[in-house]
C-alpha positions as a LaTeX table, in Angstrom:
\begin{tabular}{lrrr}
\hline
Residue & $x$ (\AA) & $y$ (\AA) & $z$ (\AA) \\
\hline
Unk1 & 0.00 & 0.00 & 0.00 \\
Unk2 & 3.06 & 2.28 & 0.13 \\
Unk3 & 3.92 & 1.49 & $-2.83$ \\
Unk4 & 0.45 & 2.07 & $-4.50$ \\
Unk5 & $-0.36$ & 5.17 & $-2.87$ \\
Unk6 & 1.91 & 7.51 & $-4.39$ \\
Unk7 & 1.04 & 5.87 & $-7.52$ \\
Unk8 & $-2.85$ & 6.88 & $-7.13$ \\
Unk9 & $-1.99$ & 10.27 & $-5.71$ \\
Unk10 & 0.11 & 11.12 & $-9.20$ \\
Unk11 & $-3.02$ & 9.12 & $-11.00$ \\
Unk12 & $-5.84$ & 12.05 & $-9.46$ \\
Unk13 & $-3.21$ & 14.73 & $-9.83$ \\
Unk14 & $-2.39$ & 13.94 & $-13.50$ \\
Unk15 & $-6.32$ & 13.85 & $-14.67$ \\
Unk16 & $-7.74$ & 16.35 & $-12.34$ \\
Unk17 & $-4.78$ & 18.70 & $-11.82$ \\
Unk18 & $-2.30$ & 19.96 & $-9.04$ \\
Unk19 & $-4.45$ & 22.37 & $-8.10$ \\
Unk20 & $-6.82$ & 20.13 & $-6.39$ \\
Unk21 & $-4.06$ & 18.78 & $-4.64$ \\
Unk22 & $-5.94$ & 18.93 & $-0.72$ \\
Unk23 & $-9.02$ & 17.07 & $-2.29$ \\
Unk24 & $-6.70$ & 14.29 & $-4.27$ \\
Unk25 & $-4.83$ & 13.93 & $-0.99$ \\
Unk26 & $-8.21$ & 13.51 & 0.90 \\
Unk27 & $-9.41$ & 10.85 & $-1.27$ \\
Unk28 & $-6.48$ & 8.64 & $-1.69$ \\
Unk29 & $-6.67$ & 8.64 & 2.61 \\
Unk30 & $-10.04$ & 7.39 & 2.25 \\
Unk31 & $-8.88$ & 4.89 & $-0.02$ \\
Unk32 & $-6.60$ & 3.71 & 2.12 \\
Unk33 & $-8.67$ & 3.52 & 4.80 \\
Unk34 & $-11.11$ & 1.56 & 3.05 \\
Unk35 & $-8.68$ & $-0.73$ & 1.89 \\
Unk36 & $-7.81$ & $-1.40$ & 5.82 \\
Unk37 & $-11.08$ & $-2.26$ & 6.58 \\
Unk38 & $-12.32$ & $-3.97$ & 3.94 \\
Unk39 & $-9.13$ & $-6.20$ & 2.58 \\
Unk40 & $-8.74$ & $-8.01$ & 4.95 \\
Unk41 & $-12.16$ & $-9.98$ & 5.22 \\
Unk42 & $-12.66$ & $-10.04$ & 1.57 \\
Unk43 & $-9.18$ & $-10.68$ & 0.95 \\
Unk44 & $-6.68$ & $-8.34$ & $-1.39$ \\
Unk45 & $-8.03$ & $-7.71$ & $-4.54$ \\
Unk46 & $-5.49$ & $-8.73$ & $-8.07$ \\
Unk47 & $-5.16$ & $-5.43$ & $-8.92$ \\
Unk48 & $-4.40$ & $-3.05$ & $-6.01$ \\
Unk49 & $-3.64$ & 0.12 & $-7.73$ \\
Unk50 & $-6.58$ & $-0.43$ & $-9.60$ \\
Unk51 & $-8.78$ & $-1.05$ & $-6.39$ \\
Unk52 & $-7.42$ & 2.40 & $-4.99$ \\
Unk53 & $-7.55$ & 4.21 & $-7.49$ \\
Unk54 & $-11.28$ & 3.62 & $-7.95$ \\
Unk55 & $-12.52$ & 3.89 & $-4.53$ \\
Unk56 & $-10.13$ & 7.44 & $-4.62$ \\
Unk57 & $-12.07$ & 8.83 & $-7.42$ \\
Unk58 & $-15.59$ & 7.57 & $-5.62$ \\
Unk59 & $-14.42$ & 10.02 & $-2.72$ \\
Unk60 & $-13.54$ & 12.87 & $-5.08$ \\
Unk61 & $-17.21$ & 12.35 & $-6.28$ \\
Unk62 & $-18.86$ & 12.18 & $-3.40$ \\
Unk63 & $-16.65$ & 15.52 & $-2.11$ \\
Unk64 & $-17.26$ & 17.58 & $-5.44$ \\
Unk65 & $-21.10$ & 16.70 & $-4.93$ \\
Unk66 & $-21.52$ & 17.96 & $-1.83$ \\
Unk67 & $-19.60$ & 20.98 & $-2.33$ \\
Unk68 & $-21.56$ & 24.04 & $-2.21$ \\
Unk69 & $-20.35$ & 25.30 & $-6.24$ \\
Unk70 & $-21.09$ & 21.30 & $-6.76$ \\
Unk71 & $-22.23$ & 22.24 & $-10.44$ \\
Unk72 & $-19.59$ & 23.75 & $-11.46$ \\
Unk73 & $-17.11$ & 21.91 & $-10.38$ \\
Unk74 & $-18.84$ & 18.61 & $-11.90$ \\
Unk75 & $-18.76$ & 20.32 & $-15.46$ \\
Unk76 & $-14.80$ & 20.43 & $-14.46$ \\
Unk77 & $-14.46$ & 17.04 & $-13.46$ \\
Unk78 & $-17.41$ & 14.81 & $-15.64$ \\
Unk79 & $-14.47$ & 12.17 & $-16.69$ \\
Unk80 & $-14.55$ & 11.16 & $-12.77$ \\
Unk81 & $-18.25$ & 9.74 & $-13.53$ \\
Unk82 & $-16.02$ & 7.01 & $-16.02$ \\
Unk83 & $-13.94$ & 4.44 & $-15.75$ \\
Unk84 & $-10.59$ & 4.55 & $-16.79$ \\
Unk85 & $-10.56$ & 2.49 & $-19.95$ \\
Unk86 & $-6.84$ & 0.82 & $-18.92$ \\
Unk87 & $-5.50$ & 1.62 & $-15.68$ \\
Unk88 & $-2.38$ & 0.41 & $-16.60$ \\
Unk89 & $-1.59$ & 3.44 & $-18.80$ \\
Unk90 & $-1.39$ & 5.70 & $-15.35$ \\
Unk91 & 0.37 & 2.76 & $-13.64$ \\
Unk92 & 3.42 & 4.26 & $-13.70$ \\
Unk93 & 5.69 & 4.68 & $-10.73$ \\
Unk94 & 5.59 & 8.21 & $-10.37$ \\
Unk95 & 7.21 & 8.10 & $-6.73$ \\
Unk96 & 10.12 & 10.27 & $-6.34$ \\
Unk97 & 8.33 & 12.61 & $-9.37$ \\
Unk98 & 5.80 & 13.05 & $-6.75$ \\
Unk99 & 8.24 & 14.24 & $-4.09$ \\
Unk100 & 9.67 & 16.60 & $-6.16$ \\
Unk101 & 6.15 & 17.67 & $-7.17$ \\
Unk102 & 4.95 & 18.01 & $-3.23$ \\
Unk103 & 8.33 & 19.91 & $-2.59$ \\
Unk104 & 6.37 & 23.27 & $-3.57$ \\
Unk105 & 9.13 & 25.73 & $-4.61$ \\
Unk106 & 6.78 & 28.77 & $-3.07$ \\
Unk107 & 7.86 & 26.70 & 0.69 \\
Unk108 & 10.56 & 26.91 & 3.02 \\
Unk109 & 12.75 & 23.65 & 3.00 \\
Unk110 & 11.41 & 22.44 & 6.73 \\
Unk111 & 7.41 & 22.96 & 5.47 \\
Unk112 & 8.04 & 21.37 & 1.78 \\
Unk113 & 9.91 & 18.05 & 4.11 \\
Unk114 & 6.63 & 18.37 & 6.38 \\
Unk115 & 3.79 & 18.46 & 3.94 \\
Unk116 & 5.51 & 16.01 & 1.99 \\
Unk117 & 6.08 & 13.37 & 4.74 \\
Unk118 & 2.73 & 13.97 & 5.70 \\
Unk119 & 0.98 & 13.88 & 2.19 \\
Unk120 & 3.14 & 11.42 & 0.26 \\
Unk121 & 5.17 & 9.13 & 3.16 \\
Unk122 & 1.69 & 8.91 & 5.16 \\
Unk123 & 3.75 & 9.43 & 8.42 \\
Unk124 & 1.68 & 10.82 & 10.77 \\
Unk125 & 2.10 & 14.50 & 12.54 \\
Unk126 & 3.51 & 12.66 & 15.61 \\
Unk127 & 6.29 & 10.88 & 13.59 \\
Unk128 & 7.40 & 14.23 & 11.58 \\
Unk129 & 7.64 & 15.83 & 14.96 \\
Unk130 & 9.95 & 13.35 & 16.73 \\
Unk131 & 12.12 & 13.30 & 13.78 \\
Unk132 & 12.60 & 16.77 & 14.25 \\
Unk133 & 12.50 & 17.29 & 17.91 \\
Unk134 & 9.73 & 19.33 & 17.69 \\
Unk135 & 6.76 & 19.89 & 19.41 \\
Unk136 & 3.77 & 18.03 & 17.20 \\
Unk137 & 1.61 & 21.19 & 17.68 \\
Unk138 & 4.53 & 23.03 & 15.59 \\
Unk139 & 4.83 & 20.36 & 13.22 \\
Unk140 & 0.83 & 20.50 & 12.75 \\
Unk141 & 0.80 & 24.37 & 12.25 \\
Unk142 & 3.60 & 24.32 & 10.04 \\
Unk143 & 1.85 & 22.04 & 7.55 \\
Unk144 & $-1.56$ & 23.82 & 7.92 \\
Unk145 & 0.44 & 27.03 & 6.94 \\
Unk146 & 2.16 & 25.18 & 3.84 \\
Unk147 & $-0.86$ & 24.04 & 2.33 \\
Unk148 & $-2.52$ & 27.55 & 2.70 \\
Unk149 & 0.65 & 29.10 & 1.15 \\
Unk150 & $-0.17$ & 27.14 & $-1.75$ \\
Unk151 & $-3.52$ & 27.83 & $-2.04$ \\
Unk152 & $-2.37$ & 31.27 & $-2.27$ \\
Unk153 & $-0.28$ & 30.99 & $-5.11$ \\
Unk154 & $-2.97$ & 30.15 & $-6.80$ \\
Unk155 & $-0.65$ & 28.46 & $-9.77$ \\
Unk156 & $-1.11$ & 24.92 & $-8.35$ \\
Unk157 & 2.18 & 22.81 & $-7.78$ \\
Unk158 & 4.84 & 24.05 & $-10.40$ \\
Unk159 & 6.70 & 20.68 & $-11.80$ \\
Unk160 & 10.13 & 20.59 & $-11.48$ \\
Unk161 & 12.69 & 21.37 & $-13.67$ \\
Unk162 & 14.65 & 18.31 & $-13.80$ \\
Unk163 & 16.01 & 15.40 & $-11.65$ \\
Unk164 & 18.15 & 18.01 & $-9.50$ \\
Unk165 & 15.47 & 20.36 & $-8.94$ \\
Unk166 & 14.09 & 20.16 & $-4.92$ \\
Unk167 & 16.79 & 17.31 & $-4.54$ \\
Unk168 & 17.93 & 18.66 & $-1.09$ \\
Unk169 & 14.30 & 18.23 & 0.64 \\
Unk170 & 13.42 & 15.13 & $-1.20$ \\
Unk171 & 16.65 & 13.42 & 0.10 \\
Unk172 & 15.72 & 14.83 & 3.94 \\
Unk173 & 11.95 & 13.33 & 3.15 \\
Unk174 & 13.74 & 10.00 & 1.66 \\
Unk175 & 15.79 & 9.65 & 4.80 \\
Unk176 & 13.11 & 10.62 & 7.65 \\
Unk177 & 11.27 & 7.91 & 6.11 \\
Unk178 & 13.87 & 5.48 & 6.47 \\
Unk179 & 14.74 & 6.49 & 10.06 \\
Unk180 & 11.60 & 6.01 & 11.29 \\
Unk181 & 11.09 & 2.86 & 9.49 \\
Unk182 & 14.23 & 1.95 & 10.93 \\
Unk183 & 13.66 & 2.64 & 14.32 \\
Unk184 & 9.79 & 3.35 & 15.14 \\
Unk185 & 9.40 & 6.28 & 17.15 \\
Unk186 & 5.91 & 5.24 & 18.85 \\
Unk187 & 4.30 & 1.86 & 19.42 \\
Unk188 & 4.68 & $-1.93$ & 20.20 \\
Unk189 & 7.22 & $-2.47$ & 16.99 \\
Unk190 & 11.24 & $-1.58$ & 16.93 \\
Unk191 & 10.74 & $-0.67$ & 13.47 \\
Unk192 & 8.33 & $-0.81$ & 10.34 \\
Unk193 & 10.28 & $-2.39$ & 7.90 \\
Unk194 & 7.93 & $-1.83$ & 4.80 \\
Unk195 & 8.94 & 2.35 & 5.45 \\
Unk196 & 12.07 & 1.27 & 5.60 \\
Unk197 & 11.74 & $-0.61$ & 2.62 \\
Unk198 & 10.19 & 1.79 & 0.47 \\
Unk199 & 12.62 & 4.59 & 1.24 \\
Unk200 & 15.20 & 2.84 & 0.14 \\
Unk201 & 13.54 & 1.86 & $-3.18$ \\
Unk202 & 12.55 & 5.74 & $-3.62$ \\
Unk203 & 16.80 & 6.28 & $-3.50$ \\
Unk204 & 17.78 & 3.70 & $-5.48$ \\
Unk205 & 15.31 & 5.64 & $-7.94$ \\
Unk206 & 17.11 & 8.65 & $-7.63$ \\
Unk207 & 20.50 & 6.93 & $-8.21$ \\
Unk208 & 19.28 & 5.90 & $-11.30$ \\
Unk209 & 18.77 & 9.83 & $-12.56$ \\
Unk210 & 21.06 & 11.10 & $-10.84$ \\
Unk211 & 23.84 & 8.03 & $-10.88$ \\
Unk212 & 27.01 & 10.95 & $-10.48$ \\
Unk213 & 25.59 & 12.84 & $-7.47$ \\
Unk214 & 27.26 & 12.44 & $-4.31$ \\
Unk215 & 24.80 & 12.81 & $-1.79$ \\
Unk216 & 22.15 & 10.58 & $-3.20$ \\
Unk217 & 24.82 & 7.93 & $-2.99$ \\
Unk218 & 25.41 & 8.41 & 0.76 \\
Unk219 & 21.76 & 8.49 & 1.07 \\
Unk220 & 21.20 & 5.26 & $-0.58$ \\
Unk221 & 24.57 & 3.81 & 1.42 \\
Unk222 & 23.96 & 5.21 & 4.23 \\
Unk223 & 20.39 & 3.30 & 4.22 \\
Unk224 & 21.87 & 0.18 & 3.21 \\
Unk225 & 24.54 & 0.05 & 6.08 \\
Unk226 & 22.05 & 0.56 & 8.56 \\
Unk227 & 19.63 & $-1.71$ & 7.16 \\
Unk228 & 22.24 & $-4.46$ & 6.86 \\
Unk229 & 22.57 & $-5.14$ & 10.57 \\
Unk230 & 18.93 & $-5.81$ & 10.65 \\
Unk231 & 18.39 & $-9.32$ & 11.92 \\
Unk232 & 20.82 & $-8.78$ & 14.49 \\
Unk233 & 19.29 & $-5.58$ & 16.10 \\
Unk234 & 16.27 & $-7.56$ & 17.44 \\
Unk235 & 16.34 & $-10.83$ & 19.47 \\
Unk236 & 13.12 & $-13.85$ & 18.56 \\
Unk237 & 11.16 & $-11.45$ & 21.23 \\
Unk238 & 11.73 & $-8.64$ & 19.18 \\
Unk239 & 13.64 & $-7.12$ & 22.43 \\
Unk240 & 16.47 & $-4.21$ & 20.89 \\
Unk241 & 19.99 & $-5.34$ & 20.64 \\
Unk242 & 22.67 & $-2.96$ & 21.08 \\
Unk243 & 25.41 & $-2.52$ & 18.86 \\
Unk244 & 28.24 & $-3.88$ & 20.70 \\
Unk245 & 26.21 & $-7.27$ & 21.58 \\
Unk246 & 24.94 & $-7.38$ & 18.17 \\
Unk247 & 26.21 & $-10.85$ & 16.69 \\
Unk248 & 28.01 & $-9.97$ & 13.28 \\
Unk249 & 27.74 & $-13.24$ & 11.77 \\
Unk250 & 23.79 & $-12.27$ & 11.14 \\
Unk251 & 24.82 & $-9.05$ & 9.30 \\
Unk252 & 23.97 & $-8.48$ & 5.76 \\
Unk253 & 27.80 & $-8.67$ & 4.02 \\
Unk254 & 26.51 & $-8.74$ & 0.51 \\
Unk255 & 24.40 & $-5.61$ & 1.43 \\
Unk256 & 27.43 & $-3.98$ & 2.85 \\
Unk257 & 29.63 & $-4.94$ & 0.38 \\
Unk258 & 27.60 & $-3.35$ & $-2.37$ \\
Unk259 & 27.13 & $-0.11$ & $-0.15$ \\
Unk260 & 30.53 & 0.45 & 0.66 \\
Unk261 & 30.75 & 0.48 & $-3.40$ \\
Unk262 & 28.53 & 2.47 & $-4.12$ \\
Unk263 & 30.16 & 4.62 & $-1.14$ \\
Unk264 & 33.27 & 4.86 & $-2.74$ \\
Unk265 & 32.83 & 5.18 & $-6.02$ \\
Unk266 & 30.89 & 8.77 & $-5.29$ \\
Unk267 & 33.51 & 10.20 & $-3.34$ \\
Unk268 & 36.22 & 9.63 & $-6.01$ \\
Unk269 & 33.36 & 12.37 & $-7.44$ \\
Unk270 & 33.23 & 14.95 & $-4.91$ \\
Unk271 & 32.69 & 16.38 & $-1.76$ \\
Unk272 & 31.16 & 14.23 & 0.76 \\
Unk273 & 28.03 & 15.95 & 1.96 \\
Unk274 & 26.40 & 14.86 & 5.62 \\
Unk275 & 24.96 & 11.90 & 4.46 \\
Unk276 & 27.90 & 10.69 & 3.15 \\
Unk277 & 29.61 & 11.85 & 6.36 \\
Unk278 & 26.97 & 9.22 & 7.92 \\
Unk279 & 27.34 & 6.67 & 5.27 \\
Unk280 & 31.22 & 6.34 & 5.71 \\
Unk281 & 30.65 & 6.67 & 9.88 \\
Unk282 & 28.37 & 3.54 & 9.40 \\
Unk283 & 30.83 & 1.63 & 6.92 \\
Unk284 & 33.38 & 1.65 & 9.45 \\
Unk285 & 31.13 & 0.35 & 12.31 \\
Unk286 & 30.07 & $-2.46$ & 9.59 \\
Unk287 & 33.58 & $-3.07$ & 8.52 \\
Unk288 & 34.52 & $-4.48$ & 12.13 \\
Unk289 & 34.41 & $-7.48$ & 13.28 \\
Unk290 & 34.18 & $-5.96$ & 17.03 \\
Unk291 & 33.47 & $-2.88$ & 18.94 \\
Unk292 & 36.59 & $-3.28$ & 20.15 \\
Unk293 & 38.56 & $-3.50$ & 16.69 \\
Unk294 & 36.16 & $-0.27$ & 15.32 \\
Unk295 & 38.15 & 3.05 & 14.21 \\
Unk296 & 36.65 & 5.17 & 16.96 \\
Unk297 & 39.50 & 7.77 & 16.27 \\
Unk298 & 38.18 & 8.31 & 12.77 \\
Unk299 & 34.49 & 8.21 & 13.88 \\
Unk300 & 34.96 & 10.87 & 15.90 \\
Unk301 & 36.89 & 12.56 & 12.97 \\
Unk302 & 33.89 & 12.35 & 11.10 \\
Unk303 & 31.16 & 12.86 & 13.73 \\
Unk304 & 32.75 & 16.10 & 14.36 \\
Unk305 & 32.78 & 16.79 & 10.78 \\
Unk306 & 29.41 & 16.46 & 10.81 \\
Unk307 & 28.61 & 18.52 & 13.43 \\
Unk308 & 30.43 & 21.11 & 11.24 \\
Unk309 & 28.71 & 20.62 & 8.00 \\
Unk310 & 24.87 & 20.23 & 10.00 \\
Unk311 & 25.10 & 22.07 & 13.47 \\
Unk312 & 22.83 & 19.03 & 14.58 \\
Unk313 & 22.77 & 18.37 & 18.33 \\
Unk314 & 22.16 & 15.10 & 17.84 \\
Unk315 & 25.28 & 14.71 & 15.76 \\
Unk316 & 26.93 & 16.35 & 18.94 \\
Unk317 & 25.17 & 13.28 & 21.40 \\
Unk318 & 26.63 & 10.72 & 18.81 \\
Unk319 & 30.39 & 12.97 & 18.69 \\
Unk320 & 30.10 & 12.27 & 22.50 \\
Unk321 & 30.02 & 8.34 & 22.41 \\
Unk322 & 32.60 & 8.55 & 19.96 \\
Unk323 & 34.91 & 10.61 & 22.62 \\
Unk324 & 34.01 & 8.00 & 25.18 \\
Unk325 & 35.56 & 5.86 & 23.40 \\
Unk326 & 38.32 & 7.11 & 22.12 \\
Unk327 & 39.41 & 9.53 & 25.22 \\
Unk328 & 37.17 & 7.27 & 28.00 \\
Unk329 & 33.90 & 8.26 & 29.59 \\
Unk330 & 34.44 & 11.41 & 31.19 \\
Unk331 & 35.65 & 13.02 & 27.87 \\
Unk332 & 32.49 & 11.87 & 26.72 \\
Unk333 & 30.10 & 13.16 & 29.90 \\
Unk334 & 31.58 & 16.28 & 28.89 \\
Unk335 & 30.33 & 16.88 & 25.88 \\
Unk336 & 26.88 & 15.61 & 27.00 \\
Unk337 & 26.71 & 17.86 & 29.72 \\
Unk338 & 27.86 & 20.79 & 28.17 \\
Unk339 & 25.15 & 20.07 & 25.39 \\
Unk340 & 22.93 & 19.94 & 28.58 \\
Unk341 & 23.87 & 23.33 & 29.96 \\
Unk342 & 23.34 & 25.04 & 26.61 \\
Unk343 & 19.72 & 23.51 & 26.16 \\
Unk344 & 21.22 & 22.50 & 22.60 \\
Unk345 & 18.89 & 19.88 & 22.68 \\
Unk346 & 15.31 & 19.78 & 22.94 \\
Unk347 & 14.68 & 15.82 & 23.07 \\
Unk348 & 15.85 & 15.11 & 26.42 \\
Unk349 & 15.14 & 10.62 & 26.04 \\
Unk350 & 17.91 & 10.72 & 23.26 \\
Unk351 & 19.99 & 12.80 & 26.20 \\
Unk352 & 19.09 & 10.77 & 29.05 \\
Unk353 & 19.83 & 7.67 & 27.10 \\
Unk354 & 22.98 & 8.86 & 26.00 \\
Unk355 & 24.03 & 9.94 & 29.19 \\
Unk356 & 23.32 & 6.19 & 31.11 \\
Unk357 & 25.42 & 4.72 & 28.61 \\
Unk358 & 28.53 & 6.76 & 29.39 \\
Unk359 & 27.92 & 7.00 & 32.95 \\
Unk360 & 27.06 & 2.83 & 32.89 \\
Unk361 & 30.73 & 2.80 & 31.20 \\
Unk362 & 32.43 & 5.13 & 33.47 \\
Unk363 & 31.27 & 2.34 & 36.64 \\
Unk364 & 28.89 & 5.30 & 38.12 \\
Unk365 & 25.75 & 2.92 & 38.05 \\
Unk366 & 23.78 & 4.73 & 40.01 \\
Unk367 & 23.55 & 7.71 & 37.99 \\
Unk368 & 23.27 & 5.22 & 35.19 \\
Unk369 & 20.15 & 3.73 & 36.48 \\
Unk370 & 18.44 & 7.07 & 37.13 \\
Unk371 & 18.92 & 7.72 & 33.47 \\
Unk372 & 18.04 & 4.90 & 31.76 \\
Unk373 & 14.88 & 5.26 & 34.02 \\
Unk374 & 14.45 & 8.79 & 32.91 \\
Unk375 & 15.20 & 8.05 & 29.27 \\
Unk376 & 12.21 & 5.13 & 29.61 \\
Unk377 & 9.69 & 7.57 & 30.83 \\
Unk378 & 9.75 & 9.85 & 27.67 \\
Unk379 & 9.85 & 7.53 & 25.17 \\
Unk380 & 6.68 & 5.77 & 23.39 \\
Unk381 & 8.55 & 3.08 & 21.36 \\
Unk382 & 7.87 & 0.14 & 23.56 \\
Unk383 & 10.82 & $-2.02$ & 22.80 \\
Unk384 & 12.65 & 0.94 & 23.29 \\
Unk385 & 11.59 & 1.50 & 26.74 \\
Unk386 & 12.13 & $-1.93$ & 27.53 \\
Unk387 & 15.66 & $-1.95$ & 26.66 \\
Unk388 & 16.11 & 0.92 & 28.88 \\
Unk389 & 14.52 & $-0.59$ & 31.96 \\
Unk390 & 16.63 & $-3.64$ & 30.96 \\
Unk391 & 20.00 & $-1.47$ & 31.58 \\
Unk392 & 18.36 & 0.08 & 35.00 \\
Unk393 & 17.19 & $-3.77$ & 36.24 \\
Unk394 & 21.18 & $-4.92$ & 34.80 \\
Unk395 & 23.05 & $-2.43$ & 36.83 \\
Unk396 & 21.11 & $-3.09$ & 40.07 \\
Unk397 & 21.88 & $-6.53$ & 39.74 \\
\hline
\end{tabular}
């Protein structure tokens, strides 16, 4: 259904126009939803795009009908009363063209990455917010604004220019995906692997237009580094692994083995950018065979390269374990407390967490368990606060 629903949304926006973006938007929802309820007692029809597609334009229908110019609008939209004669022909995967197309250029970079998380990635308000650290009130109001910014234009959604046009927010929409397919922020599962799935699929897309670009190659190895260790992050309870009791053997070397190509071969064509920053951070980590045998010295080279190139507080937390490890512990506590003191960061679980870990390491368990007991009371990821009161129960013996 991730798949399809871009694929419908481009459908209604392609025969009805951009400009009726909010009601095409509305009805592929509906669609969805319908499809939740109804598939699974009558079963998933053969053709899925096609089953979307027409309960979508039933919605639009119904919507137009009841809207107060109704007869007007009707005159505008008669072909909806018709079946498309071969679905097929709009069948196209129109994914990452829809991205671009969401990324309105009239937007600031943080409300085109909202509305389009929101509108083509179906993550909720709550999700957009975590990834951001904001509060989801902000991340609400900032998307209400966007789509009323458009509305004033009045042109509908201009289409790009070409494969580079809006690349920098459709990578950050690409890769918010992935993270929170990755690792969910909210529930009872560590991650949703069809998100993470798809966003991967939506950058190997871009590789193929844009197969010289830098960036979109850390993107896409960045994403398949991470998503290599998989099967080793979770134990047969689905219980979270940490990294350094992860068992290797279960990691994805042909995965990593093509990433760490596809790594390479961009920077012998530029600049790395921050994702590449993260893609060669994780290539080292899946390069060991050990925590022990990992090249924390150039980690931390690179972590504080990408605090640099970003400013990001949380590449400042991850900087931190890095110190730890090179420098011990308290090298690391410094950091995090001085990141503290300057209310740099406004998630304070990702802190708290942090924190426990380096004090657990530095032997000052107490403090540890305080933290990892803080750090479980503001999360909502349920294997994620079960690790933490894991580490609390661990260090009390």
């Amino acid at each position: 259904m991730r798949a399809r629903a871009p694929q419908v949304l481009a459908a209604l926006l392609r025969q009805h126009g951009v400009g009726q973006f909010d009601v095409c938007e509305d009805a592929v929802q509906e669609a969805l939803l319908a499809a939740h309820r109804q598939w699974p007692e009558g079963g998933v029809p053969d053709d899925t795009f096609a089953w979307l597609l027409t309960a979508a334009r039933r919605r639009m229908i119904d919507r137009i009908r009841s809207d107060h110019h109704r007869r007007e609008r009707e005159r505008d939209y008669v072909e909806l009363r018709h079946p498309l004669a071969d679905a097929a022909v709009v069948q196209t995967d129109d994914s990452v063209q829809l991205l671009r197309l969401c990324c309105h250029p009239e937007l600031t970079r943080s409300a085109q990455v909202a509305l389009t998380l929101r509108a083509v990635a179906g993550l909720s308000t709550a999700q957009i917010a975590h990834a951001y650290l904001l509060p989801e009130a902000t991340v609400a109001q900032r998307i209400s604004r966007a789509k009323a910014r458009i509305r004033a234009a009045g042109a509908g959604f201009p289409p790009p220019l070409g494969p580079g046009d809006r690349l920098d927010p459709v990578l950050d929409v690409v890769y918010v995906m992935f993270t929170e397919g990755h690792t969910s922020s909210a529930g009872d599962d560590a991650n949703d692997i069809r998100l993470s799935d798809e966003a991967i699929r939506l950058a190997r897309l871009l590789q193929r237009e844009l197969p010289e670009h830098v960036e979109v190659a850390g993107l896409l190895a960045l994403m398949m580094l991470t998503d290599a260790r998989r099967a080793a992050r979770t134990d047969a309870n689905g219980a979270l692994i940490p990294l350094d009791e992860q068992d290797r053997s279960l990691w994805d070397r042909d995965a990593i083995r093509d990433a760490t190509e596809i790594l390479d071969d961009a920077l012998t064509r530029g600049v790395a950018g921050p994702y590449s920053m993260q893609a060669a951070i994780a290539a080292l980590h899946d390069e060991a065979p050990s925590t022990e045998t990992t090249d924390w010295p150039q980690i931390l080279v690179l972590f504080r390269m990408l605090e640099h190139a970003t400013g990001n507080p949380i590449a400042t937390l991850n900087r931190a374990v890095a110190e730890a490890m090179v420098h011990g512990p308290d090298a690391g506590l410094a950091t995090v407390d001085a990141l503290a003191d300057s209310r740099g960061i406004p998630d304070g679980k990702r802190l708290a967490s942090v924190r426990a870990h380096l004090l657990e390491r530095a032997g000052r368990s107490a403090e540890a368990i305080d933290e990892y007991r803080s750090a479980a009371r503001m999360t909502l990821s349920i294997p994620e606060r079960d690790y933490l009161l894991a580490r609390a129960r661990r260090l009390e013996g």
